[in-house]
Each structure stands twice: as structure tokens, then as C-alpha cells.
PASEBA-1860 file (N, C-alpha, C; in nm, 3 decimals):
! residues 158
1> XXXXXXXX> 4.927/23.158/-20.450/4.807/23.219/-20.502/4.684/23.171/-20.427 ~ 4.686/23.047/-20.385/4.582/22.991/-20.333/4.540/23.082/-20.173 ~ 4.648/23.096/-20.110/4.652/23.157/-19.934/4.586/23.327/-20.027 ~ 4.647/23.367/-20.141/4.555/23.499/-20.150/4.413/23.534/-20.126 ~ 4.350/23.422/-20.272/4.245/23.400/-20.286/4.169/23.343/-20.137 ~ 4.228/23.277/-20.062/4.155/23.235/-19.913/4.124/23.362/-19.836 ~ 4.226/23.427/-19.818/4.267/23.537/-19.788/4.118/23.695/-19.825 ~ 4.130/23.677/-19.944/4.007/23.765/-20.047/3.873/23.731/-19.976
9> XXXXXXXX> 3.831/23.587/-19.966/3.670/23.539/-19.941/3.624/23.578/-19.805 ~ 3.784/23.527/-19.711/3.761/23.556/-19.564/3.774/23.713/-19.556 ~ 3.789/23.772/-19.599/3.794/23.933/-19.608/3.641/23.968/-19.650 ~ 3.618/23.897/-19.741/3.415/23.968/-19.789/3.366/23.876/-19.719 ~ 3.373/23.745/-19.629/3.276/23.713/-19.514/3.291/23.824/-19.427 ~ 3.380/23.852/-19.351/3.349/23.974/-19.278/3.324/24.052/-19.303 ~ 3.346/24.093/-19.417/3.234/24.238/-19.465/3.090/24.191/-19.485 ~ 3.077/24.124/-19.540/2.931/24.076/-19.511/2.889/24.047/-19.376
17> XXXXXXXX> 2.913/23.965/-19.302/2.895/23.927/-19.115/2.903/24.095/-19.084 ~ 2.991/24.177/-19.091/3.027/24.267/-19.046/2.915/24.382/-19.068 ~ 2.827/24.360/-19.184/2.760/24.433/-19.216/2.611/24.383/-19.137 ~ 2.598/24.282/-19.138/2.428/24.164/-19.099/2.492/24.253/-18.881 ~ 2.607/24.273/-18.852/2.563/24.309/-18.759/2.566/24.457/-18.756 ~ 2.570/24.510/-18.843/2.531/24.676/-18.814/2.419/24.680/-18.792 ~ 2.315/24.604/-18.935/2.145/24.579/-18.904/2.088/24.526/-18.780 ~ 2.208/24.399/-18.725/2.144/24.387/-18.599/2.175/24.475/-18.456
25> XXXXXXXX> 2.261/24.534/-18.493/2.251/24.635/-18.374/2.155/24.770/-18.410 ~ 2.106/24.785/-18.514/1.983/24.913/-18.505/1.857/24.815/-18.488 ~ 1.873/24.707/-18.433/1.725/24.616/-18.444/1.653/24.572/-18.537 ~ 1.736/24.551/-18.671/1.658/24.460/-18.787/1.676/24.306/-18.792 ~ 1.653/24.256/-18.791/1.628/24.066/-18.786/1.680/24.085/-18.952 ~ 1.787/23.964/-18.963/1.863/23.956/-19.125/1.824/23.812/-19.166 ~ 1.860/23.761/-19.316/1.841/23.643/-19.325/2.028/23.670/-19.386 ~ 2.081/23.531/-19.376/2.182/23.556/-19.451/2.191/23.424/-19.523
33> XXXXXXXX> 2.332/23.379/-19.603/2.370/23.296/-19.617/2.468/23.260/-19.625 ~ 2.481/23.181/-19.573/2.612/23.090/-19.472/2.727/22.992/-19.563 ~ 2.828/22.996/-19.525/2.899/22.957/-19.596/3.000/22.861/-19.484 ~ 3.092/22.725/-19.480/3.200/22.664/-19.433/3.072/22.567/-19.342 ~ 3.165/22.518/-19.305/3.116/22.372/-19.225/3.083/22.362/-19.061 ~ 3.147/22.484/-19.011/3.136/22.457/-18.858/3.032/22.415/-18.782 ~ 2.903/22.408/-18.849/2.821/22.420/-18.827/2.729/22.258/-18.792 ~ 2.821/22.190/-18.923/2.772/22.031/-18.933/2.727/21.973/-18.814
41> XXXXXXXX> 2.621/21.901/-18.862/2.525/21.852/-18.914/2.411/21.959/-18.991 ~ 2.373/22.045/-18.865/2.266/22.150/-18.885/2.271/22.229/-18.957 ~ 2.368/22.317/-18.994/2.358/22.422/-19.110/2.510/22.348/-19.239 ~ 2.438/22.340/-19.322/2.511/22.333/-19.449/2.556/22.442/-19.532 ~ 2.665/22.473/-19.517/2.761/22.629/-19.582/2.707/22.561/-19.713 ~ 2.668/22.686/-19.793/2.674/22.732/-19.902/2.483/22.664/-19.986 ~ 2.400/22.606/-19.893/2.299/22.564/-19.922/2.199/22.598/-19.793 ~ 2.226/22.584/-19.688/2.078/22.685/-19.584/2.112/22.807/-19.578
49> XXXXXXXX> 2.030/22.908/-19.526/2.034/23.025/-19.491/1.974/23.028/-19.330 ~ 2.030/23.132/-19.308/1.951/23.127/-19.124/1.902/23.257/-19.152 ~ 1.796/23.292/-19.009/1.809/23.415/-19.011/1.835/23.433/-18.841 ~ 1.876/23.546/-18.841/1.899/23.588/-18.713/1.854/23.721/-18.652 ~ 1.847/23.700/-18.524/1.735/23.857/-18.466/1.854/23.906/-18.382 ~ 1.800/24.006/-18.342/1.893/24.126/-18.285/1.902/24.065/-18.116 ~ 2.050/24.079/-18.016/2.055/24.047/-17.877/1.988/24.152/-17.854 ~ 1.936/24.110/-17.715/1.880/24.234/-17.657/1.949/24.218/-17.500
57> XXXXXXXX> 2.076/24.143/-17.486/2.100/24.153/-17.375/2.062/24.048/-17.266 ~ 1.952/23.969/-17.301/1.896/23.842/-17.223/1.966/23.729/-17.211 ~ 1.946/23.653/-17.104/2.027/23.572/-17.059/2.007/23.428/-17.179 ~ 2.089/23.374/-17.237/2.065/23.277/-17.324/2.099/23.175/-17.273 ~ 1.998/23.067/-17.347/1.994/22.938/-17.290/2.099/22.866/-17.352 ~ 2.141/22.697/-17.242/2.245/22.669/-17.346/2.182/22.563/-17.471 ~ 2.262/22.573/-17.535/2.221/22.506/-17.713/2.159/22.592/-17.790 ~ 2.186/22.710/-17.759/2.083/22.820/-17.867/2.249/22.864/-17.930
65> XXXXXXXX> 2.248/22.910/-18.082/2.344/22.960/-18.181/2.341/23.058/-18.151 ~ 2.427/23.145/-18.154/2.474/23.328/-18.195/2.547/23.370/-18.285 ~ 2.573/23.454/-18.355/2.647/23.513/-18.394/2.735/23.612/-18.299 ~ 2.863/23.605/-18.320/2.951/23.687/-18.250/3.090/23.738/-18.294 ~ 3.176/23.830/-18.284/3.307/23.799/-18.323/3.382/23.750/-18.230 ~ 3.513/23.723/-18.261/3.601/23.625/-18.182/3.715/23.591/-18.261 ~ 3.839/23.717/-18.233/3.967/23.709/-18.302/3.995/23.752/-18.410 ~ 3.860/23.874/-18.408/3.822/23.970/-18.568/3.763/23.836/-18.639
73> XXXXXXXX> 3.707/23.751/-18.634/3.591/23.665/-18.748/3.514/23.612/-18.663 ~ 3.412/23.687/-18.766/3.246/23.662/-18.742/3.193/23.513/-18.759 ~ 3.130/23.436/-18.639/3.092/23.293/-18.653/2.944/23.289/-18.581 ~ 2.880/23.190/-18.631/2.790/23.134/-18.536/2.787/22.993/-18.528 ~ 2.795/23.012/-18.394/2.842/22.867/-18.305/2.695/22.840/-18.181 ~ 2.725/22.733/-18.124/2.580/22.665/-18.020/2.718/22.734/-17.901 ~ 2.630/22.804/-17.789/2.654/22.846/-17.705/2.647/22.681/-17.562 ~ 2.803/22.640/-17.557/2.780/22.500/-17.461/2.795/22.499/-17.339
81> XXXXXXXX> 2.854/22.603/-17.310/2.882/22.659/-17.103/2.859/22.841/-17.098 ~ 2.824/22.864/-17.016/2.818/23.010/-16.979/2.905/22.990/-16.804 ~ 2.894/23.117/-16.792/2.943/23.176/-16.642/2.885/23.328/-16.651 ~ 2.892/23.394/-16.517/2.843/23.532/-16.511/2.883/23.621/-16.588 ~ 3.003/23.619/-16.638/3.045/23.705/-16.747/3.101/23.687/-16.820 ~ 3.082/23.555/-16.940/3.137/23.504/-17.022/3.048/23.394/-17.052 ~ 3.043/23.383/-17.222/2.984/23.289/-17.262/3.054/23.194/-17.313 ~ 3.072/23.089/-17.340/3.146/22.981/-17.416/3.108/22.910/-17.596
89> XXXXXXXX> 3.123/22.924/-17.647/3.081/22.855/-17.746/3.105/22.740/-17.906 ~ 3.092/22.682/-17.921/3.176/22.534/-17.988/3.087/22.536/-18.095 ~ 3.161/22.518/-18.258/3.127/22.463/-18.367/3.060/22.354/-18.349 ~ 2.917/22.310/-18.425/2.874/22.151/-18.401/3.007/22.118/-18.523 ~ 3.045/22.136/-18.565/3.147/22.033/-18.678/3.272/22.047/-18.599 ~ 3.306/22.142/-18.517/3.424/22.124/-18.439/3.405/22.020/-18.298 ~ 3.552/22.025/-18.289/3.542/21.919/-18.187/3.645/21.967/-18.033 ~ 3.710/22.069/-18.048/3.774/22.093/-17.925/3.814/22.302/-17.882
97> XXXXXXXX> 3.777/22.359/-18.033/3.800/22.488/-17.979/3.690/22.548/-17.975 ~ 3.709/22.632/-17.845/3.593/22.686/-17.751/3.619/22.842/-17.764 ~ 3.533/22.907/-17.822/3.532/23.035/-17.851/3.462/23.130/-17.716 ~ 3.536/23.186/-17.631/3.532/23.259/-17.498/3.452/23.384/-17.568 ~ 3.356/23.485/-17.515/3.333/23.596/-17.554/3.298/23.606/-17.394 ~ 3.268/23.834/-17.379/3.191/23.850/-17.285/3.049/23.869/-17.355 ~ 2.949/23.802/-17.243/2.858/23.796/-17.263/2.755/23.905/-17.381 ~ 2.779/24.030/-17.305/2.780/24.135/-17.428/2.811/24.169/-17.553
105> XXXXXXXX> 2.921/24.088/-17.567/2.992/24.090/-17.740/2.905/23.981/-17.877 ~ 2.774/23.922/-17.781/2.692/23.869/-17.897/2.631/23.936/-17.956 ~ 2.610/23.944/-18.135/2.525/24.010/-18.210/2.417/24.027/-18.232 ~ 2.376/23.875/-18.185/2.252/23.851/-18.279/2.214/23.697/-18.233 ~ 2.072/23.642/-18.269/2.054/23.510/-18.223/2.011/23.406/-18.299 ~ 2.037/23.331/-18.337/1.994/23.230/-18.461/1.865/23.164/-18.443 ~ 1.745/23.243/-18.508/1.629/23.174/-18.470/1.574/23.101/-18.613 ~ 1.624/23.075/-18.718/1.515/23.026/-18.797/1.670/22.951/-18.891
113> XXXXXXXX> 1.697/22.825/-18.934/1.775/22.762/-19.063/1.672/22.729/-19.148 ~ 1.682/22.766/-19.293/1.578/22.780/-19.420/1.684/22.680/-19.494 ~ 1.626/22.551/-19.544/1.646/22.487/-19.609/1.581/22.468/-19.753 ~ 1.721/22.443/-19.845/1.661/22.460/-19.974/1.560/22.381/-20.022 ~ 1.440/22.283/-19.961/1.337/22.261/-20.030/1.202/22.270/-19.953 ~ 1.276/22.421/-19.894/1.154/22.507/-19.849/1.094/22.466/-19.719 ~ 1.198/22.395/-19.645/1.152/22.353/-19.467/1.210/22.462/-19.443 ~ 1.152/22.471/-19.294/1.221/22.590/-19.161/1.244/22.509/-19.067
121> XXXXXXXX> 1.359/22.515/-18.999/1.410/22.495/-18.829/1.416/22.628/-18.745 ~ 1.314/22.569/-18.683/1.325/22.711/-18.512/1.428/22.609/-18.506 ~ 1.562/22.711/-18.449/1.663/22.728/-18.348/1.633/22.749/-18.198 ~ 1.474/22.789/-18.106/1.483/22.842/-17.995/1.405/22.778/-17.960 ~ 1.344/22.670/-17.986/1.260/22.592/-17.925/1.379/22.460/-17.843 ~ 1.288/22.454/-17.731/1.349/22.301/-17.645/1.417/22.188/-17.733 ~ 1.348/22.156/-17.834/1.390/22.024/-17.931/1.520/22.088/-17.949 ~ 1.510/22.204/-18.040/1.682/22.207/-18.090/1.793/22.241/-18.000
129> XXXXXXXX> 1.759/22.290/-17.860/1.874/22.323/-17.762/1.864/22.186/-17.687 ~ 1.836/22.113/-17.701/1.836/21.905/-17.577/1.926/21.857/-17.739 ~ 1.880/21.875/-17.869/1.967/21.807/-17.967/2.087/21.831/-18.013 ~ 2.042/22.022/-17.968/2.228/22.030/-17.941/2.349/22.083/-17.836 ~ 2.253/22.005/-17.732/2.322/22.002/-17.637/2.373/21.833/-17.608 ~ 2.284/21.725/-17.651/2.318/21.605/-17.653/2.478/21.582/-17.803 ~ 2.437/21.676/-17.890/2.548/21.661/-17.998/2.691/21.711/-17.875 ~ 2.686/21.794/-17.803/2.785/21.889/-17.820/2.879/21.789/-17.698
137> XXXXXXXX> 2.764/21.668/-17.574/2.844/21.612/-17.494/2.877/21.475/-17.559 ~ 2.827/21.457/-17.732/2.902/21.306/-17.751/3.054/21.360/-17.858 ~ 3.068/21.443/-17.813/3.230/21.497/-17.896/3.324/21.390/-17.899 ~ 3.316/21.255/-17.821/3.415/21.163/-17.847/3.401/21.086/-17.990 ~ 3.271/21.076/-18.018/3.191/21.018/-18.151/3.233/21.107/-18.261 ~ 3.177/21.237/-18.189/3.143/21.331/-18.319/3.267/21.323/-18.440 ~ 3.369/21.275/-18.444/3.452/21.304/-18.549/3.386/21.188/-18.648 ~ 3.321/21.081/-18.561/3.321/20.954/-18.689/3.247/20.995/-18.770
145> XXXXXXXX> 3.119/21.037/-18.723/2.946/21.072/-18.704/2.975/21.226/-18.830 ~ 3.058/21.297/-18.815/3.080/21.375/-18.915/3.115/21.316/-19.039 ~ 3.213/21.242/-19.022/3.309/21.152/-19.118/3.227/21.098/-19.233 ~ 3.128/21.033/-19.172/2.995/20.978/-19.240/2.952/21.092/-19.272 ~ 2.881/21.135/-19.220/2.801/21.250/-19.282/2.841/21.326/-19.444 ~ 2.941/21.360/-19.378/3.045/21.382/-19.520/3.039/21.313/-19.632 ~ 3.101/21.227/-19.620/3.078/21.072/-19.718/2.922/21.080/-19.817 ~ 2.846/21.056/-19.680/2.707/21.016/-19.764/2.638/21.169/-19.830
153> XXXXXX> 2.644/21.293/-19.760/2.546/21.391/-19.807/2.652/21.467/-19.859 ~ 2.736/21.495/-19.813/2.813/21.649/-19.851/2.858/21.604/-20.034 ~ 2.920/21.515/-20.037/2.971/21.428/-20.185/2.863/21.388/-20.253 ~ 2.804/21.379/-20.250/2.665/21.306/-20.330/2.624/21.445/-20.387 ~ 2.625/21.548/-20.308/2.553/21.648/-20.383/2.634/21.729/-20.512 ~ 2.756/21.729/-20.469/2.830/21.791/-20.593/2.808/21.739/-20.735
END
């Protein structure tokens, strides 16, 4: 019963993702809200919201987030290597799988995380692409550095 119910949620995330990119392909900027961990440190599933603006095709820098699909499910991940026709991109809470797209198959761009006591993070400024681009080359750490994280914020709040 449990693999159903998993089964059910990951079915209405993509209908939802699935829907935030119809809006972003007629050119509406969405706010959504986010749900699972891949994201850790920076976005907290089920407590920030991002919003995200429409691709227009421009060359993206690395450490900027997207939304994209990749294996039929919708994610947004920090973009950590590119090449001419292919982008690369890695969970900050993951630690070794690298989600390949062509460059074209991005939705949308993660410019704003809204935190619940009413801060904003730009996503497209210099600070947050050097912080997560420095997260994304200490991946030998990152499992502890999560580990903690976990521990102290994620548990405390329940």
C-alpha cells in the first residue's frame, strides 16, 4: 500500500510541475511549492516556495537552478557543467547523479526562494551561483554537512 500511495503523490507532482510548465512556456513567471529534499541546504520541500521565470533560450550560467524534465519527472536542480549541447545538472542534497538534458529541454529558471518568515533569495545573482558552485565541488563533505543539517533543522521542526 505504501509503493501505491508513493506512486499517487509522484503522479500529482507531475501534474502540478507539468502544469507550472505549460505557464512557463506561454511566458508567465509561476511561484510554486516545492516539495522532497534534493535541494538541501537551499530549498526546504514542503516549507519555501520558489518562483520561476520562463527560458528564453539563453546561455545559463553555472550554479543557476532550472526546472526541467529528465526520465518523465519534473526537478529543479543547480546546473554544474554544460557543453555545446547539453547541460548537466546535480541535486544540492544529492551527491553523485547527474541529470544530462539538451540544452533546450529547460523550462524555466529559478529566480526567487520565498521563505516562510517572509525573506527572499535571488537565485541569479553572483553570491548564489560562487555558493553553489563551491557546495557542488565539496561533494566529498557534502554527505556529513547534510547529515547535520538534518539532525539540527529538519527534526527540530516537526
Amino acid at each position: 500500500m505504501t509503493g501505491v500511495l508513493h506512486k499517487e503523490i509522484r503522479l500529482v507532482d507531475n501534474l502540478y510541475f507539468a502544469q507550472a510548465a505549460e505557464r512557463l512556456a506561454s511566458g508567465t513567471t509561476v511561484r510554486l511549492s516545492v516539495m522532497g529534499n534534493s535541494m538541501l541546504p537551499f530549498i526546504i520541500g514542503g516549507k519555501n516556495q520558489v518562483t520561476l521565470v520562463p527560458y528564453t533560450g539563453q546561455d545559463l550560467p553555472l550554479g543557476i537552478a532550472a526546472l526541467y524534465q529528465w526520465e518523465g519527472k519534473y526537478m529543479i536542480h543547480r546546473l554544474v557543467k554544460k557543453d555545446e549541447s547539453h547541460y548537466h545538472f546535480l541535486g544540492d542534497g544529492n551527491i553523485c547523479r547527474f541529470e544530462t538534458i539538451k540544452r533546450n529541454e529547460v523550462l524555466g529558471i529559478l529566480q526567487t526562494i520565498h521563505h516562510p518568515d517572509g525573506k527572499e533569495t535571488d537565485t541569479t545573482g553572483r553570491c548564489w551561483l560562487h555558493l553553489g558552485m563551491i557546495w557542488y565541488h565539496i561533494r566529498p563533505v557534502r554527505r556529513y554537512l547534510l547529515f547535520i543539517f538534518r539532525k539540527l533543522f529538519l527534526r527540530s521542526a516537526r
